[in-house]
VOTORNU-365649 format. One record per residue: residue number from 1; residue in three letters; x, z, y of N, C-alpha, C in turn. Coordinates in steps of 0.2 Angstrom, whole numbers, plus 5000, padded with zeros to 4 digits. Example, Ala and Ser with C-alpha at 12.3 -4.5 7.8 and 13.67 -1.06 7.14 Angstrom:
+-----+------+------+------+------+-------+-------+-------+------+------+------+
| seq | type | n_c1 | n_c3 | n_c2 | ca_c1 | ca_c3 | ca_c2 | c_c1 | c_c3 | c_c2 |
+-----+------+------+------+------+-------+-------+-------+------+------+------+
|   1 |  ala | 5066 | 5039 | 4972 |  5062 |  5039 |  4978 | 5066 | 5039 | 4984 |
|   2 |  ser | 5064 | 5035 | 4989 |  5068 |  5036 |  4995 | 5064 | 5039 | 5000 |
+-----+------+------+------+------+-------+-------+-------+------+------+------+
END
This chain:
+-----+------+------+------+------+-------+-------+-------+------+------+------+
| seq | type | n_c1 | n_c3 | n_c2 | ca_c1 | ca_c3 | ca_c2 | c_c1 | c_c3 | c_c2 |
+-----+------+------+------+------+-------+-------+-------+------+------+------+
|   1 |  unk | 5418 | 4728 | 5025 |  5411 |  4732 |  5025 | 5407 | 4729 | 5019 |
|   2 |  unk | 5408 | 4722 | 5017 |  5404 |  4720 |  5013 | 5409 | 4722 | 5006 |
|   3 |  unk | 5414 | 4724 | 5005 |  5414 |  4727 |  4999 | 5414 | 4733 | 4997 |
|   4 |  unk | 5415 | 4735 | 5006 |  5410 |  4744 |  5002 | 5404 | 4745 | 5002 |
|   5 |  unk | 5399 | 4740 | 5002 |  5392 |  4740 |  5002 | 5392 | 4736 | 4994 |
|   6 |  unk | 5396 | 4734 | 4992 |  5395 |  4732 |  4987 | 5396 | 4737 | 4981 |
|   7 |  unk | 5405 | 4741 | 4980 |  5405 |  4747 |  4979 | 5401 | 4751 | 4977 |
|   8 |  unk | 5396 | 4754 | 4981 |  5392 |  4758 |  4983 | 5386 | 4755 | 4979 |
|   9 |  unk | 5384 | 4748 | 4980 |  5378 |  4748 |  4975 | 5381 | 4747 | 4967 |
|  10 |  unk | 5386 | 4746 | 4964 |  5388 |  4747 |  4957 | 5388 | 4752 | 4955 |
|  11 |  unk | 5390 | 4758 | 4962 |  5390 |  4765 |  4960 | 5385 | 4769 | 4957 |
|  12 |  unk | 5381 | 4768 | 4963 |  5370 |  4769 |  4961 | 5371 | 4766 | 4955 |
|  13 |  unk | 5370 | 4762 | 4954 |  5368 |  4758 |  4947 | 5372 | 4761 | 4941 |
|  14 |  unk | 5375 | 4764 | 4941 |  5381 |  4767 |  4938 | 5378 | 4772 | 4935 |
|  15 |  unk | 5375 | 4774 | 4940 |  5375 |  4782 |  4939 | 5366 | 4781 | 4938 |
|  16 |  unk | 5364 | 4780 | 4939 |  5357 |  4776 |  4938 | 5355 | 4774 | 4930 |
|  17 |  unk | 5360 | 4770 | 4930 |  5358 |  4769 |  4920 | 5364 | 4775 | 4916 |
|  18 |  unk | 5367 | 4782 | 4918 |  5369 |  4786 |  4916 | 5375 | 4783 | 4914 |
|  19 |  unk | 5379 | 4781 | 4916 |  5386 |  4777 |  4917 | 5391 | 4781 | 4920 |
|  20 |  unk | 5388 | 4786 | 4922 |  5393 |  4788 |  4928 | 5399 | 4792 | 4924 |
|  21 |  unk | 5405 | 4793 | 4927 |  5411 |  4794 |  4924 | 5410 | 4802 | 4921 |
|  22 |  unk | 5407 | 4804 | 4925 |  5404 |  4813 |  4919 | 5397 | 4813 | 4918 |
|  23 |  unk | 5399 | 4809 | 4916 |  5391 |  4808 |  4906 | 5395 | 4809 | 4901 |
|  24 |  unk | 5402 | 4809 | 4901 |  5405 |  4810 |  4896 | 5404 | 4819 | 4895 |
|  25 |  unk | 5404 | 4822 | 4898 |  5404 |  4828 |  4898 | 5401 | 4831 | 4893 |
|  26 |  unk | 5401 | 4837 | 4889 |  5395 |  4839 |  4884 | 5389 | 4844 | 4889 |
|  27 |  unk | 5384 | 4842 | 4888 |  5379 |  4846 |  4889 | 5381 | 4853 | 4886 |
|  28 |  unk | 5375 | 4856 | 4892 |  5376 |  4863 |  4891 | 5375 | 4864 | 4886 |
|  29 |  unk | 5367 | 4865 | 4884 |  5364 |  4866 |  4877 | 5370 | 4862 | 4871 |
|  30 |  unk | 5374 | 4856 | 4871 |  5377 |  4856 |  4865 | 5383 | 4860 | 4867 |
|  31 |  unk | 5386 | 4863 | 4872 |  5390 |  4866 |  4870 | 5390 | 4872 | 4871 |
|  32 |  unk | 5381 | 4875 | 4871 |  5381 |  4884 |  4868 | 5378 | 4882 | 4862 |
|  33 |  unk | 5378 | 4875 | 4859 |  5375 |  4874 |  4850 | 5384 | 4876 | 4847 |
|  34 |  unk | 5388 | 4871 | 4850 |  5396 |  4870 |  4848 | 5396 | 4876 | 4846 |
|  35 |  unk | 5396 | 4882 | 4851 |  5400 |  4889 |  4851 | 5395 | 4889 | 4846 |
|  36 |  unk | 5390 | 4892 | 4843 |  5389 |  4892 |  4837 | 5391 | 4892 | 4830 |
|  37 |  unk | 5392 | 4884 | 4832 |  5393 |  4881 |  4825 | 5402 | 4885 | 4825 |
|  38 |  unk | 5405 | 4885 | 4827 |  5413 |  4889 |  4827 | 5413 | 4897 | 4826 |
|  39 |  unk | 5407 | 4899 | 4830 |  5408 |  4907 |  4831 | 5401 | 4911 | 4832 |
|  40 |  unk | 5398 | 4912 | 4824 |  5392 |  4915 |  4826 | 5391 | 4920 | 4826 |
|  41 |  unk | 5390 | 4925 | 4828 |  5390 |  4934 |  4827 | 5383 | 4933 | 4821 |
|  42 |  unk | 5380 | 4930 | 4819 |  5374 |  4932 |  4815 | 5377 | 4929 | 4808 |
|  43 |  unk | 5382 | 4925 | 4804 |  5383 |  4925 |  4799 | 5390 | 4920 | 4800 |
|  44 |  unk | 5389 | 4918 | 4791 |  5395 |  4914 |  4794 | 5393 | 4908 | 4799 |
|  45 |  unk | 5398 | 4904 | 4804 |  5399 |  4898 |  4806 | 5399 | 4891 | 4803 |
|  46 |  unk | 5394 | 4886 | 4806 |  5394 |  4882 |  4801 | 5402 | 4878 | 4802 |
|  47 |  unk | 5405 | 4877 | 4805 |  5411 |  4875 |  4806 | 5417 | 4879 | 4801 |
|  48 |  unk | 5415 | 4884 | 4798 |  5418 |  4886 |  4791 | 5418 | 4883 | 4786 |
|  49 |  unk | 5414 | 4878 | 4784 |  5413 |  4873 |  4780 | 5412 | 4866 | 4780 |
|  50 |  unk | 5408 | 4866 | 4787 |  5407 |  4856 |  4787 | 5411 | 4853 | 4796 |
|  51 |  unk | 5413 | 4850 | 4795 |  5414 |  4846 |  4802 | 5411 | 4842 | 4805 |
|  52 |  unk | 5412 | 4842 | 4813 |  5407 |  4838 |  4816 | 5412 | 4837 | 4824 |
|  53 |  unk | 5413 | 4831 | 4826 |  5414 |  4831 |  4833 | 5422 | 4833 | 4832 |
|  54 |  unk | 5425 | 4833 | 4826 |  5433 |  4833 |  4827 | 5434 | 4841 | 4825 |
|  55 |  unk | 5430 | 4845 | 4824 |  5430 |  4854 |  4824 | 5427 | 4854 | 4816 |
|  56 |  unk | 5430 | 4861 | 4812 |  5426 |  4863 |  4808 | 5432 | 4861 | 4800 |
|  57 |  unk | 5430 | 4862 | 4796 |  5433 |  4863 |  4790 | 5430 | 4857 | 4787 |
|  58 |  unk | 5432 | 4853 | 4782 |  5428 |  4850 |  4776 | 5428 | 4852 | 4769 |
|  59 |  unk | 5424 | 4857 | 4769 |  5423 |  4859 |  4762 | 5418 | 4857 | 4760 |
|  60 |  unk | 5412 | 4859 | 4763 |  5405 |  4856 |  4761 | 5402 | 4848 | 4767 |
|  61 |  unk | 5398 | 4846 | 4766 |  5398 |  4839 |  4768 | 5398 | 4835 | 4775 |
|  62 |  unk | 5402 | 4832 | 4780 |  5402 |  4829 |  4787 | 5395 | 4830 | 4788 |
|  63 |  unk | 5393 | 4835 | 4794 |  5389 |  4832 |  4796 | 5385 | 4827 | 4799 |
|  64 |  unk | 5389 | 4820 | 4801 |  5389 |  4817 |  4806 | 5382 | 4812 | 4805 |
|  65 |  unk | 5384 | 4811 | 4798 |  5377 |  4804 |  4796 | 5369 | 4809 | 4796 |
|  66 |  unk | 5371 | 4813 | 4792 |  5363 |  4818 |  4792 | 5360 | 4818 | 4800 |
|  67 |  unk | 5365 | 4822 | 4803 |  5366 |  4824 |  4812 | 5362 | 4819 | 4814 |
|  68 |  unk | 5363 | 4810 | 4812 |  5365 |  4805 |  4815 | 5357 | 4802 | 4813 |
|  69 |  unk | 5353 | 4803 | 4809 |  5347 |  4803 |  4805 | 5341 | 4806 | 4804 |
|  70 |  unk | 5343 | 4813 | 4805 |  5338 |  4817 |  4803 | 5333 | 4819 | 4811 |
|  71 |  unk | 5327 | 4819 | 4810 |  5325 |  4823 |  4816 | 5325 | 4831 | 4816 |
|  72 |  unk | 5324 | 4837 | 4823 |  5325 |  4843 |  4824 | 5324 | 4845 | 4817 |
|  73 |  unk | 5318 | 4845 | 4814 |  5313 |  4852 |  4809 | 5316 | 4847 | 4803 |
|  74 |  unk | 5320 | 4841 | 4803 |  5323 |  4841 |  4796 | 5331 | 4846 | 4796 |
|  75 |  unk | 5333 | 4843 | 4802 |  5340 |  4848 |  4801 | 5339 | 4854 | 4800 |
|  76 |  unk | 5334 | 4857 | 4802 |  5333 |  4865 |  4803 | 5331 | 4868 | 4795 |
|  77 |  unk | 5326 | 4861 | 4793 |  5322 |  4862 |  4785 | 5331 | 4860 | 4781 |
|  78 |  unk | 5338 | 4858 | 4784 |  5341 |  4858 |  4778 | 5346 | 4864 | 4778 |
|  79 |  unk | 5344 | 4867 | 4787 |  5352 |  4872 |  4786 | 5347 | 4878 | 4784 |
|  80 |  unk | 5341 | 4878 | 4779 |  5338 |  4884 |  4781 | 5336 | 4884 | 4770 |
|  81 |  unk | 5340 | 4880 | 4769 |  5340 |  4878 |  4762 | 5343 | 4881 | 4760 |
|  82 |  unk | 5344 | 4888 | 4752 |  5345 |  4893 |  4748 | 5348 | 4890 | 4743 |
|  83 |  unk | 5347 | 4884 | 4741 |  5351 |  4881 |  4735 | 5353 | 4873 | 4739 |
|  84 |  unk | 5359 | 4871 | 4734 |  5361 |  4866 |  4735 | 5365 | 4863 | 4728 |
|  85 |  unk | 5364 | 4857 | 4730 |  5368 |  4855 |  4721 | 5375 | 4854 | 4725 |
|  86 |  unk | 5379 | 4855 | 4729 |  5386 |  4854 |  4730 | 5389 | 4861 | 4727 |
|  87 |  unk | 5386 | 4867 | 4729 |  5388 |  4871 |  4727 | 5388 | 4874 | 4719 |
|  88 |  unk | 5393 | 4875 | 4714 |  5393 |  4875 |  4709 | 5397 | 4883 | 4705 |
|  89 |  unk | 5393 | 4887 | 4701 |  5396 |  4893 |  4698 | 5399 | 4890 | 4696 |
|  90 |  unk | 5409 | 4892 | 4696 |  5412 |  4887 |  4694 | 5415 | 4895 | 4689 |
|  91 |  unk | 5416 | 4895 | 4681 |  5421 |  4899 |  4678 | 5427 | 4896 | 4676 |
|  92 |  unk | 5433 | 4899 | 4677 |  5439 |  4900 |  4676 | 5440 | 4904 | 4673 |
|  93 |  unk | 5447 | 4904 | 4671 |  5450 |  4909 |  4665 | 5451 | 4915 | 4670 |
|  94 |  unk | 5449 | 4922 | 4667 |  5448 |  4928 |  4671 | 5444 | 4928 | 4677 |
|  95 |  unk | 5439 | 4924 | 4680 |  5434 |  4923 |  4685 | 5427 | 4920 | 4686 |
|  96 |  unk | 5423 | 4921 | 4690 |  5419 |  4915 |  4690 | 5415 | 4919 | 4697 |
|  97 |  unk | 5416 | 4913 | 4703 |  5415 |  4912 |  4707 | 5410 | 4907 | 4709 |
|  98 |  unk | 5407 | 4905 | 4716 |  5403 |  4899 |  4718 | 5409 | 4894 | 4721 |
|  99 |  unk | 5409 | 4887 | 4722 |  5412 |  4884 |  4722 | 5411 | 4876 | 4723 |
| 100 |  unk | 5413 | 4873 | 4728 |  5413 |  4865 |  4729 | 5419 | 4863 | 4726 |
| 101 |  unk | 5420 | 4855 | 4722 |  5425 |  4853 |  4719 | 5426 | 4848 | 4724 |
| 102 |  unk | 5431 | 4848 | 4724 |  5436 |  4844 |  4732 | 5437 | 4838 | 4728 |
| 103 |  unk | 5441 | 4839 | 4722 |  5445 |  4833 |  4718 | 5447 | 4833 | 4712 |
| 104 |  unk | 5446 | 4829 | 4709 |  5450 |  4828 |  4700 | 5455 | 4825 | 4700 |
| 105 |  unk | 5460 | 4824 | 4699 |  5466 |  4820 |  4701 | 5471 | 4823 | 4690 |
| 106 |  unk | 5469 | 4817 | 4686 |  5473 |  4821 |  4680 | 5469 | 4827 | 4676 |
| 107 |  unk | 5474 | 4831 | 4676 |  5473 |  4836 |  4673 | 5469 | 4843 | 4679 |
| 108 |  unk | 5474 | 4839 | 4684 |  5471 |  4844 |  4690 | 5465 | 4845 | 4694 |
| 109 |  unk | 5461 | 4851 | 4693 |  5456 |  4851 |  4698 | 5456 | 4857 | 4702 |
| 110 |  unk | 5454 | 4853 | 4710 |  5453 |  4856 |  4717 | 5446 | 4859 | 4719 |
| 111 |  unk | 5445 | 4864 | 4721 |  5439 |  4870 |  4719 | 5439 | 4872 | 4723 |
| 112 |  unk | 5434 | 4871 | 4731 |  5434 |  4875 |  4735 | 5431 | 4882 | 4734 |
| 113 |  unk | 5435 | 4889 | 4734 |  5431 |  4897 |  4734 | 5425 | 4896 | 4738 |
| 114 |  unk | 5423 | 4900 | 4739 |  5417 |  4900 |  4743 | 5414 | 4907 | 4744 |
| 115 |  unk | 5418 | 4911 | 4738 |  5419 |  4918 |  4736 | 5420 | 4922 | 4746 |
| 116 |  unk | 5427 | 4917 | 4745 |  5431 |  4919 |  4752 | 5431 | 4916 | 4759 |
| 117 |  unk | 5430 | 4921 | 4763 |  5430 |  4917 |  4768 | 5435 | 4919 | 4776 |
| 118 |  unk | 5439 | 4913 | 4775 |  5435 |  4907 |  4775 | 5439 | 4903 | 4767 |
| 119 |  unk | 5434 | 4899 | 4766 |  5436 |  4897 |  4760 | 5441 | 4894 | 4761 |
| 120 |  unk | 5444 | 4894 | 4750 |  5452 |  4893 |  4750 | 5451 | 4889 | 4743 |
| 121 |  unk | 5456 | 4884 | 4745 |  5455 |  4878 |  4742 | 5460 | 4880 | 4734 |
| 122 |  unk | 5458 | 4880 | 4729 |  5460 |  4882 |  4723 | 5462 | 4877 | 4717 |
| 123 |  unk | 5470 | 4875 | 4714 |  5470 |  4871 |  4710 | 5469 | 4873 | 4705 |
| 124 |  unk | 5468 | 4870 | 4700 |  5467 |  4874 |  4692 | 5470 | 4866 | 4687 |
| 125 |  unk | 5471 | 4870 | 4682 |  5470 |  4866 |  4676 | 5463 | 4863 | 4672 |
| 126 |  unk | 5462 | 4858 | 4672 |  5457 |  4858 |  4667 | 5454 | 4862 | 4661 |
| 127 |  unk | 5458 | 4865 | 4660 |  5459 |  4868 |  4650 | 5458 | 4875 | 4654 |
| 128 |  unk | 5458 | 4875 | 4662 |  5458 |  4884 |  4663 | 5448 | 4883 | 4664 |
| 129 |  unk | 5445 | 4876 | 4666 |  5440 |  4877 |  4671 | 5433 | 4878 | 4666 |
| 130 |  unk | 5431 | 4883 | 4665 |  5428 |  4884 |  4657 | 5422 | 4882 | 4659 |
| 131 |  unk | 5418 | 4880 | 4664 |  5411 |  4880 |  4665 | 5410 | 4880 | 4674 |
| 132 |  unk | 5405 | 4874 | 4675 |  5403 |  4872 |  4682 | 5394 | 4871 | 4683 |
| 133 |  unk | 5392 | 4874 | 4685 |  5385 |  4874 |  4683 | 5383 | 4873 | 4689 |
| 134 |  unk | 5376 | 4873 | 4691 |  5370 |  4874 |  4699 | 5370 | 4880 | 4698 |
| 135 |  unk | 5372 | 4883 | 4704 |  5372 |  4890 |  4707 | 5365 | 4892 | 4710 |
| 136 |  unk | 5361 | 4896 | 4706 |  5355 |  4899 |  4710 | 5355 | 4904 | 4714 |
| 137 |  unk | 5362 | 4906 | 4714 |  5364 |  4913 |  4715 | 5367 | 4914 | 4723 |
| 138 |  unk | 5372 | 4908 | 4725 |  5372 |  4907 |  4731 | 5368 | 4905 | 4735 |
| 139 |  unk | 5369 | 4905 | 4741 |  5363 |  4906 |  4748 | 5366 | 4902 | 4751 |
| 140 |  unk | 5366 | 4897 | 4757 |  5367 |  4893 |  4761 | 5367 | 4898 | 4768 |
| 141 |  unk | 5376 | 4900 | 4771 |  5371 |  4906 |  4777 | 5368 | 4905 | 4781 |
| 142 |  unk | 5365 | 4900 | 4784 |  5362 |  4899 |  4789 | 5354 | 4900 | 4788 |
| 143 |  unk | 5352 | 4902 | 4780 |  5346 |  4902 |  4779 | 5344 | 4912 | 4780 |
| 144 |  unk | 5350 | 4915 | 4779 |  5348 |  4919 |  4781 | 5351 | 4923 | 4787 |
| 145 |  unk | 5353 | 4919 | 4793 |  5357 |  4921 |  4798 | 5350 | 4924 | 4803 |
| 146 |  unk | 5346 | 4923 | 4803 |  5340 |  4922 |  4807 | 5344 | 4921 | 4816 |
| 147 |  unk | 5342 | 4914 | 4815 |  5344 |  4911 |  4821 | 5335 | 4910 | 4825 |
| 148 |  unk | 5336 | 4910 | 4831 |  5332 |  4912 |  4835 | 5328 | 4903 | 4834 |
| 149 |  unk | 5323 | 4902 | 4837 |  5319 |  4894 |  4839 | 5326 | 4892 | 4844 |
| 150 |  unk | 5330 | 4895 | 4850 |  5334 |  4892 |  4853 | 5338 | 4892 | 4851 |
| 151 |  unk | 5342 | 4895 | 4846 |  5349 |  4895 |  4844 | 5347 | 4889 | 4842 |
| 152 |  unk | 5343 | 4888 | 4836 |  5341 |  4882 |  4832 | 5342 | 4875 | 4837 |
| 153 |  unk | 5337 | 4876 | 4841 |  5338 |  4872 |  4846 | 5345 | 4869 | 4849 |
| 154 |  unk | 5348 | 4873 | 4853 |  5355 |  4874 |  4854 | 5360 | 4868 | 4848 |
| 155 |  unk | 5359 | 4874 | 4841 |  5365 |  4870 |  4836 | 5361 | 4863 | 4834 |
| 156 |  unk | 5356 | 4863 | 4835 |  5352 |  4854 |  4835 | 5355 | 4850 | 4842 |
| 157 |  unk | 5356 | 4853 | 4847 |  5358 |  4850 |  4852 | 5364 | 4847 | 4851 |
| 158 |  unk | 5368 | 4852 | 4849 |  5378 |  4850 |  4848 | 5380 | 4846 | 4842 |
| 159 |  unk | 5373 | 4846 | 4836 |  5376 |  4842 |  4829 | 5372 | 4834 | 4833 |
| 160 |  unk | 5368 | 4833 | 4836 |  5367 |  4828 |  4837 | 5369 | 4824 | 4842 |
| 161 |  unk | 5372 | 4827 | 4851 |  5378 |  4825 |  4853 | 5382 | 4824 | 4851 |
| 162 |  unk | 5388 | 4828 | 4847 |  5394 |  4827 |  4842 | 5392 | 4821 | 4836 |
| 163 |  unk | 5387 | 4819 | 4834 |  5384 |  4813 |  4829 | 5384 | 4806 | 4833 |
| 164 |  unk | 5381 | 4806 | 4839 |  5378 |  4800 |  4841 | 5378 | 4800 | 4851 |
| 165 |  unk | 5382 | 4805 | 4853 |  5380 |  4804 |  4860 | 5375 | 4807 | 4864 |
| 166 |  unk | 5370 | 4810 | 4861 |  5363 |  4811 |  4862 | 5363 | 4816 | 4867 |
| 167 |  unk | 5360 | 4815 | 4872 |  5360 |  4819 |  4877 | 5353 | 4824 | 4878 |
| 168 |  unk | 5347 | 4823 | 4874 |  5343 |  4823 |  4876 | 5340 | 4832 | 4872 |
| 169 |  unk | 5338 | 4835 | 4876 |  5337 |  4843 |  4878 | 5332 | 4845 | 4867 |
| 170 |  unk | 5335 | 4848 | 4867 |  5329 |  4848 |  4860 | 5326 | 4855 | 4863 |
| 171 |  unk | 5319 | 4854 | 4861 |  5316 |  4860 |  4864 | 5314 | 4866 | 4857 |
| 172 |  unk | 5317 | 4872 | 4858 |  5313 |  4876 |  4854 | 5309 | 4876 | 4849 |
| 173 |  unk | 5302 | 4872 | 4852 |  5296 |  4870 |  4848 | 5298 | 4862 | 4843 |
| 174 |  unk | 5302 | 4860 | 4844 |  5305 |  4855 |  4842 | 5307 | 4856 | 4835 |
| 175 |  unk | 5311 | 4863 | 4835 |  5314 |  4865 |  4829 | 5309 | 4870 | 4825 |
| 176 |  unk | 5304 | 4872 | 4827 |  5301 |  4877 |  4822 | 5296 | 4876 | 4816 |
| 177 |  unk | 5299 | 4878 | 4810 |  5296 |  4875 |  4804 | 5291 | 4880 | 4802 |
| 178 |  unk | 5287 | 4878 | 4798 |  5282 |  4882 |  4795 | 5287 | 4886 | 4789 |
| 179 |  unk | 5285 | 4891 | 4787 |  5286 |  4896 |  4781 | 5283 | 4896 | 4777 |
+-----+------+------+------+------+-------+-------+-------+------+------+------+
END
């Protein structure tokens, strides 16, 4: 009797400081942020470009350490950003496209398109890459997906779970920036 009285109080305690064997689970809110971030009917997915939580593509930057730092109204001030310096008008012989460089390795350089989606990873020659500039021309999609206060909320939920563990509700009002 006395070690299922003991049992029983490890268990409380367990479950008490948030130990209990499904804490591991994802919240709700981060996994109607997750669905998001993979499949969003309002533009593209950020999981077309960055990964987080083991999901998503690495083209453009991990979100884990940002995810892992930023509070609500910064993430939301950065998915809502129209330039970036990763993205680069990159011309090639017979093209010119937007474009993140993956790698230089020699003579070879790796180009992520951006043109296409979902982007497709392009080698070239050197002597083919005529010009890499700041693109003022590409958009970041998320700035013009018009995601709601909850969506926002939501995908602040699941980048911050997927980063750090974080269990904790982000409310609407939490994400709305000034214009």
């Amino acid at each position: 009797m006395t070690r299922f009285l003991n049992l029983l109080i490890c268990i409380s305690l367990l479950a008490a400081l948030g130990l209990a064997a499904d804490d591991n689970s994802i919240p709700a809110q981060a996994e109607r942020g997750k669905q998001l971030f993979m499949k969003s009917a309002k533009g593209v997915p950020c999981g077309t470009c960055h990964t987080l939580g083991g999901i998503g593509t690495a083209v453009g930057p991990d979100l884990k350490k940002l995810a892992s730092l930023a509070m609500p109204r910064g993430l939301v001030m950065a998915m809502q950003l129209t330039v970036t310096e990763y993205v680069q008008e990159v011309k090639v012989t017979g093209a010119t496209f937007s474009g993140i460089q993956q790698q230089k390795t020699g003579d070879q350089i790796e180009i992520w398109d951006l043109s296409q989606l979902p982007p497709v990873l392009k080698k070239f020659s050197s002597k083919d890459v005529l010009s890499m500039a700041r693109n003022d021309k590409w958009k970041h999609p998320p700035a013009s997906a018009g995601y709601t206060s909850k969506e926002l909320a939501d995908l602040i939920g699941w980048l911050k779970w997927a980063s750090m563990g974080s269990r904790k509700e982000i409310k609407p009002s939490e994400v709305e920036v000034s214009q």
